[in-house]
C-alpha positions as CSV (number, residue, x, y, z in Angstrom):
1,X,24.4,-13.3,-1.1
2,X,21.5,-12.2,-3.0
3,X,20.8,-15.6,-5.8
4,X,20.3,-14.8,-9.1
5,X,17.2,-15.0,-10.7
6,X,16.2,-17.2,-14.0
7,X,16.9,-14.8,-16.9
8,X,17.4,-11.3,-17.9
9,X,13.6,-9.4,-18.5
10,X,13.3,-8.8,-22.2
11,X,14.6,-4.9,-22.4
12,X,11.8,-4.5,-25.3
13,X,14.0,-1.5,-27.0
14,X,12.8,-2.6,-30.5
15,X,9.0,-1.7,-29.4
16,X,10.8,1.6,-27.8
17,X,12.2,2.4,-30.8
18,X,9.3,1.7,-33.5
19,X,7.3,3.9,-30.8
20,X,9.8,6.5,-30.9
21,X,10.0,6.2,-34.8
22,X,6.7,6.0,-36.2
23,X,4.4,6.8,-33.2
24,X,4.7,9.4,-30.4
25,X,8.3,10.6,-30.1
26,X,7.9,11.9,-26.0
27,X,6.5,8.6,-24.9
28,X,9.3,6.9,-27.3
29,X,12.1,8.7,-26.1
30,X,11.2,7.2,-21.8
31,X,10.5,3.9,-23.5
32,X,14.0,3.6,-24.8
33,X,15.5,5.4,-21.6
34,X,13.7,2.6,-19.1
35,X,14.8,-0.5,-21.7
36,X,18.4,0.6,-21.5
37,X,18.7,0.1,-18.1
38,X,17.3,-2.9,-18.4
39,X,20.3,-4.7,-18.6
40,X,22.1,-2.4,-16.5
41,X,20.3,-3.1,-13.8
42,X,20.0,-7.3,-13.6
43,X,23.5,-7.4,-13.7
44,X,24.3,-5.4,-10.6
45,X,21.9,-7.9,-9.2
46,X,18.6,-5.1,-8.9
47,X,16.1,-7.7,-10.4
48,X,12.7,-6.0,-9.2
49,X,14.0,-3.1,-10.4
50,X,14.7,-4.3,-13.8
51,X,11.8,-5.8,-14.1
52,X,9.9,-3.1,-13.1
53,X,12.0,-0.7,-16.2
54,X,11.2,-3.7,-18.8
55,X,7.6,-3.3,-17.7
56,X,7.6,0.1,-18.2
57,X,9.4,0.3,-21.3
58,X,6.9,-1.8,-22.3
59,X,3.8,0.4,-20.8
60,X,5.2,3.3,-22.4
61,X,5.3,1.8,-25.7
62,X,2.1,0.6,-25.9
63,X,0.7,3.9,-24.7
64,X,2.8,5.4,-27.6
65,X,1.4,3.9,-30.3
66,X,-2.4,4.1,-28.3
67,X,-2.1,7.8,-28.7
68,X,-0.4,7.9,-32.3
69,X,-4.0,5.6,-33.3
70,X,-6.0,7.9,-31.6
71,X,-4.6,10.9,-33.5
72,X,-4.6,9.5,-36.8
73,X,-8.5,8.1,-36.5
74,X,-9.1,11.3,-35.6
75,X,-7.6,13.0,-38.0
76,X,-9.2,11.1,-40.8
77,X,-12.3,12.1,-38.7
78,X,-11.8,15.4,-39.6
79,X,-10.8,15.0,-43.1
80,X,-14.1,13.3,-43.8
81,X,-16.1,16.0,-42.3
82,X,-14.1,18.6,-43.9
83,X,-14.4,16.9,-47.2
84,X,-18.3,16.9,-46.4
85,X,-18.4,20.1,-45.6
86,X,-16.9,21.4,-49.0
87,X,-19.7,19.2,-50.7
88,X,-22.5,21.4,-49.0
């Protein structure tokens, strides 16, 4: 019999979510699809295998919201040189 381990991983589906919301909806969407089975997993007793989905819930996530600030730096980038541009 396999014994269980301490606690459940944390799922991290509110970080999923906020990524999905207000960042990068692709990278949101697998976010929220690995923290589901979070729980899902642990309890039939797959506890690598959860962990490994919180962990990449939580990868995804961050990546999310790396992109997103990426894109809206450059973005205001651009809008400074195009706003420079018009000056000339």
């Amino acid at each position: 019999m396999i014994e269980r381990k301490e606690n459940c991983p944390d799922t991290n589906l509110v970080w999923a979510i906020l990524c999905t919301v207000l960042c990068c909806l692709p990278l949101g969407i697998v976010a929220i699809l690995k923290s589901t089975s979070v729980e899902k997993l642990w309890n039939q007793g797959r506890y690598d295998e959860a962990q490994k989905a919180a962990d990449d819930a939580k990868k995804y996530s961050i990546w999310g919201a790396v992109i997103a600030g990426i894109g809206i730096i450059l973005y205001i980038i651009l809008m400074v040189f195009a706003v420079v541009a018009g000056q000339m």
